[in-house]
PLY file of the C-alpha trace (Angstrom):
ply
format ascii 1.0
element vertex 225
property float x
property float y
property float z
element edge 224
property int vertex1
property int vertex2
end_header
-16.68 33.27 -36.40
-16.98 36.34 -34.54
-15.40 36.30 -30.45
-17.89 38.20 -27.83
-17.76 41.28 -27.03
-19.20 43.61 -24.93
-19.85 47.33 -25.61
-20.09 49.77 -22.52
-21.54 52.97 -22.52
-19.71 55.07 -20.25
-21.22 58.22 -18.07
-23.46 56.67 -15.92
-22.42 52.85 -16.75
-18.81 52.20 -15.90
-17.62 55.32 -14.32
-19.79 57.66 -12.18
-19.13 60.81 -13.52
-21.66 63.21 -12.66
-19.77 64.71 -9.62
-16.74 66.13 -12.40
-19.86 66.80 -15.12
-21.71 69.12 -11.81
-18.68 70.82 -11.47
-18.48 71.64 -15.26
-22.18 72.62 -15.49
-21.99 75.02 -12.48
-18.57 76.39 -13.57
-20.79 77.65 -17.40
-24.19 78.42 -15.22
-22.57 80.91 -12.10
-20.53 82.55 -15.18
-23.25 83.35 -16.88
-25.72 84.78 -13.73
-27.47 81.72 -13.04
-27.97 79.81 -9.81
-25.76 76.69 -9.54
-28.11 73.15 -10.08
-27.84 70.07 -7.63
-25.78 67.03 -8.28
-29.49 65.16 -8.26
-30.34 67.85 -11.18
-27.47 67.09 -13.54
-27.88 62.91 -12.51
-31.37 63.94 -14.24
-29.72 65.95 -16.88
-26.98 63.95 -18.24
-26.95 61.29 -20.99
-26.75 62.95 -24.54
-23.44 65.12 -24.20
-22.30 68.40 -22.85
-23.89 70.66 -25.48
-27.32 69.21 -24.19
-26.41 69.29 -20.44
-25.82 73.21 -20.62
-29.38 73.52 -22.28
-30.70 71.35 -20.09
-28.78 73.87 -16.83
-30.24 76.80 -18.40
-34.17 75.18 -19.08
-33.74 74.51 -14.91
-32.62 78.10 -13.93
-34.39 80.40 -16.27
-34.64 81.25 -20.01
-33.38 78.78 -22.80
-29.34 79.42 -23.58
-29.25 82.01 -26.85
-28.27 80.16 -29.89
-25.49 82.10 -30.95
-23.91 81.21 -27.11
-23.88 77.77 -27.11
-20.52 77.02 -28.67
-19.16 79.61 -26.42
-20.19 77.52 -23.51
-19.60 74.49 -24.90
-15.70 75.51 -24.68
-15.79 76.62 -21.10
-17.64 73.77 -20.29
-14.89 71.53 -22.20
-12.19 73.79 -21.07
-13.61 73.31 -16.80
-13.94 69.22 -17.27
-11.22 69.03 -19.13
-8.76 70.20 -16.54
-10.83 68.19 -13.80
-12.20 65.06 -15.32
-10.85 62.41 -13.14
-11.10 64.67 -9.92
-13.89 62.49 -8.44
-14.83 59.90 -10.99
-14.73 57.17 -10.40
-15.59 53.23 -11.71
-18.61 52.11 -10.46
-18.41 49.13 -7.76
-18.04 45.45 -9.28
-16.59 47.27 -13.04
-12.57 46.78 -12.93
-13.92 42.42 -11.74
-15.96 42.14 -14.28
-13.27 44.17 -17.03
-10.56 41.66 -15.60
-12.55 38.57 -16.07
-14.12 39.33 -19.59
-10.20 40.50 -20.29
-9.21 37.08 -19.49
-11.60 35.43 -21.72
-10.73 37.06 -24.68
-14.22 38.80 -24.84
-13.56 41.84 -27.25
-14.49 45.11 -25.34
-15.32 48.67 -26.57
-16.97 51.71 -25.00
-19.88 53.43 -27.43
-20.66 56.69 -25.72
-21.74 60.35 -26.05
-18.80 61.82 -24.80
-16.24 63.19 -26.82
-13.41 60.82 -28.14
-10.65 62.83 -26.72
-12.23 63.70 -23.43
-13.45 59.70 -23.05
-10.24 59.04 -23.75
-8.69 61.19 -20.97
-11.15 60.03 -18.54
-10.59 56.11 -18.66
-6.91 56.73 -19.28
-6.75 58.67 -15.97
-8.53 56.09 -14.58
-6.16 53.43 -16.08
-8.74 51.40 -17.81
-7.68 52.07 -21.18
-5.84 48.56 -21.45
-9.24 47.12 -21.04
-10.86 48.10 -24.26
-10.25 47.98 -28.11
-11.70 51.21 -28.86
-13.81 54.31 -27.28
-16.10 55.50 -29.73
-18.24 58.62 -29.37
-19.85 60.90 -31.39
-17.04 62.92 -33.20
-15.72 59.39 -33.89
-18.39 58.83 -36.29
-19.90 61.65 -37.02
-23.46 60.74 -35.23
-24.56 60.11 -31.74
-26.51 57.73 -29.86
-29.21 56.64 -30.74
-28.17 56.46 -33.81
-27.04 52.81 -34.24
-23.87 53.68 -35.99
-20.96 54.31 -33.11
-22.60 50.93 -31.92
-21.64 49.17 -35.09
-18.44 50.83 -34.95
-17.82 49.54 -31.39
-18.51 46.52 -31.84
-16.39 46.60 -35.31
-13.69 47.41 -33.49
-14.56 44.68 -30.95
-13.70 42.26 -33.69
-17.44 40.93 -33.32
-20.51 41.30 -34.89
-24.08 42.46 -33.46
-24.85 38.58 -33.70
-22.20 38.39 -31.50
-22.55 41.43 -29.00
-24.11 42.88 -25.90
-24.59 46.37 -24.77
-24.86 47.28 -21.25
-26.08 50.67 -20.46
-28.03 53.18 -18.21
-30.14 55.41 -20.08
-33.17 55.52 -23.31
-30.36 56.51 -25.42
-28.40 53.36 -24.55
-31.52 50.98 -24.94
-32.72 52.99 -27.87
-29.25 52.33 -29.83
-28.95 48.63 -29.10
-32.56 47.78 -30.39
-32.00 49.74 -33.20
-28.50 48.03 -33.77
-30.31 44.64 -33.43
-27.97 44.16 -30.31
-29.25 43.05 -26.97
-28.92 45.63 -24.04
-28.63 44.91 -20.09
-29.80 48.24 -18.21
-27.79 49.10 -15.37
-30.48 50.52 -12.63
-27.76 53.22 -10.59
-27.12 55.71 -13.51
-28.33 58.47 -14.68
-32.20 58.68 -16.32
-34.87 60.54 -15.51
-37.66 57.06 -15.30
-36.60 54.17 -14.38
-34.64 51.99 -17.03
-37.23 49.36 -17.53
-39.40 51.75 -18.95
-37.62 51.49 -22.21
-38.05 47.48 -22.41
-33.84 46.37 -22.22
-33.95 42.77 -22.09
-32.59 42.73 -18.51
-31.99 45.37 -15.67
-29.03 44.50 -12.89
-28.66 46.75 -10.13
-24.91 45.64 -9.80
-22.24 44.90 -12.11
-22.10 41.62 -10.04
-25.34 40.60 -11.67
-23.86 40.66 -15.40
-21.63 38.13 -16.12
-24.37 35.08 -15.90
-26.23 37.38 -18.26
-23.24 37.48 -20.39
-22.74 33.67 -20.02
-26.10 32.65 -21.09
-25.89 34.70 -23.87
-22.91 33.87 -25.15
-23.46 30.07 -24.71
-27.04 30.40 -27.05
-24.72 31.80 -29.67
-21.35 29.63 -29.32
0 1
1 2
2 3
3 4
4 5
5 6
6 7
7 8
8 9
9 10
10 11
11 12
12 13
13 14
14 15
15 16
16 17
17 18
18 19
19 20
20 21
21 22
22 23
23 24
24 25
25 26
26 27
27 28
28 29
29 30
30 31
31 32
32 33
33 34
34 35
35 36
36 37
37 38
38 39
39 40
40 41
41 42
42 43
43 44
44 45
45 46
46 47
47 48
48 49
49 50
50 51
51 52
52 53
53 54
54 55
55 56
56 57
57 58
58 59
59 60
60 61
61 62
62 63
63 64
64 65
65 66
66 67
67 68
68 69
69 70
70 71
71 72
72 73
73 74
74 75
75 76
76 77
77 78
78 79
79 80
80 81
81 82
82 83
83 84
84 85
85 86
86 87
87 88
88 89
89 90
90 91
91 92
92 93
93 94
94 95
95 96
96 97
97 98
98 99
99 100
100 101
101 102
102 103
103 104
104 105
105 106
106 107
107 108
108 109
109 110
110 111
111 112
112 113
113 114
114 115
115 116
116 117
117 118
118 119
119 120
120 121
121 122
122 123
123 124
124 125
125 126
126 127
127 128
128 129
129 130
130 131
131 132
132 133
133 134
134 135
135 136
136 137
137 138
138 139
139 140
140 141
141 142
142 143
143 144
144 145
145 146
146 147
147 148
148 149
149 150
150 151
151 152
152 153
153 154
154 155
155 156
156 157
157 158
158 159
159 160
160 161
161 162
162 163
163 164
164 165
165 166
166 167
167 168
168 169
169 170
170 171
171 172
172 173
173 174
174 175
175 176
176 177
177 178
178 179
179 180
180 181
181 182
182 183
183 184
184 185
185 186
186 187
187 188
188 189
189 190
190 191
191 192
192 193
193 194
194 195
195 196
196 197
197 198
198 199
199 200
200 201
201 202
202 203
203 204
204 205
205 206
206 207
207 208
208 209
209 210
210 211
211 212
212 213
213 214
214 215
215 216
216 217
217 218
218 219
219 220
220 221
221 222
222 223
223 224
């Protein structure tokens, strides 16, 4: 029989990075003569990688970004965060007890995001979580991104589970939008980064706390023991 396991999106879910991520945005924007955006802009803008976060900076401050720059931002915007990713991130409160406890348990555990491998990599490595989890999985992994259901399956693959057997906890449409296709029940976290409110997108719960999980967890595991 498959074990539990628990997928975890990651900007936004278990690691606030959207202070490193403003930094990164600004750093391509002021380079290319546009006004810097707020850190309440980019918590707006975030959620479907750094390709779409620089479009997303240039919508805000003026004409759309030229086709043929894009990749040519992309790499200073890499370059920036790569050199700075952990330089304010950090886990979001209740993450590392809940990690430890589903750890313990033997619960398989994966992160399914829309980062970059290598760069989600660096991040919870440089945030010493990486013992935590069997795999990070993001869209160069696969070769799609969320909401494509495929990284999830991978994840949880990887997880040594099956979507019978799985959760995914999340923050944004994308997240929801990937577990229902997937088959895979989602818990919305209610502190990350979307521009409505999570229960819009119908996840079959909504914590405001990583406290709030684990009975979540618990009940669902139990119903499928």
């Amino acid at each position: 029989m498959p074990r539990p396991a628990v997928i975890f999106d990651l900007d936004g879910t278990l690691v606030d990075t959207a202070p490193d991520l403003w930094a990164a945005t600004n750093h391509v924007l002021t380079a290319h003569g546009r006004r810097a955006v707020t850190l309440d802009e980019v918590y707006e803008m975030v959620g479907q990688g750094a390709k779409k976060l620089i479009e997303r900076g240039f919508e805000r401050t003026g004409d759309p970004v030229r086709a043929d720059m894009v990749d040519i931002m992309l790499r200073q915007f890499i370059d920036h965060y790569t050199a700075n990713i952990t330089a304010t991130s950090q886990p979001y409160p209740g993450v590392l007890a809940l990690l430890d406890e589903l750890k313990g348990r033997g619960v398989g555990l994966a992160v399914c995001t829309n980062k970059l491998e290598r760069l989600s990599v660096k991040l919870i490595n440089g945030l010493k979580m990486d013992h935590y989890f069997s795999a990070i999985i993001g869209p160069d992994t696969t070769g799609v991104a969320k909401p494509d259901p495929k990284p999830l399956r991978a994840a949880i693959e990887k997880a040594g589970s099956a979507h019978t057997h799985a959760v995914m906890i999340g923050d944004s449409a994308t997240d929801i939008r990937t577990a229902q296709a997937a088959k895979v029940p989602v818990i919305a976290v209610s502190f990350g980064y979307t521009d409505a409110h999570v229960s819009t997108f119908n996840p079959d719960h909504v914590v405001d706390h990583f406290d709030e999980i684990l009975p979540l967890l618990d009940a669902r595991f139990a119903a499928h023991a």
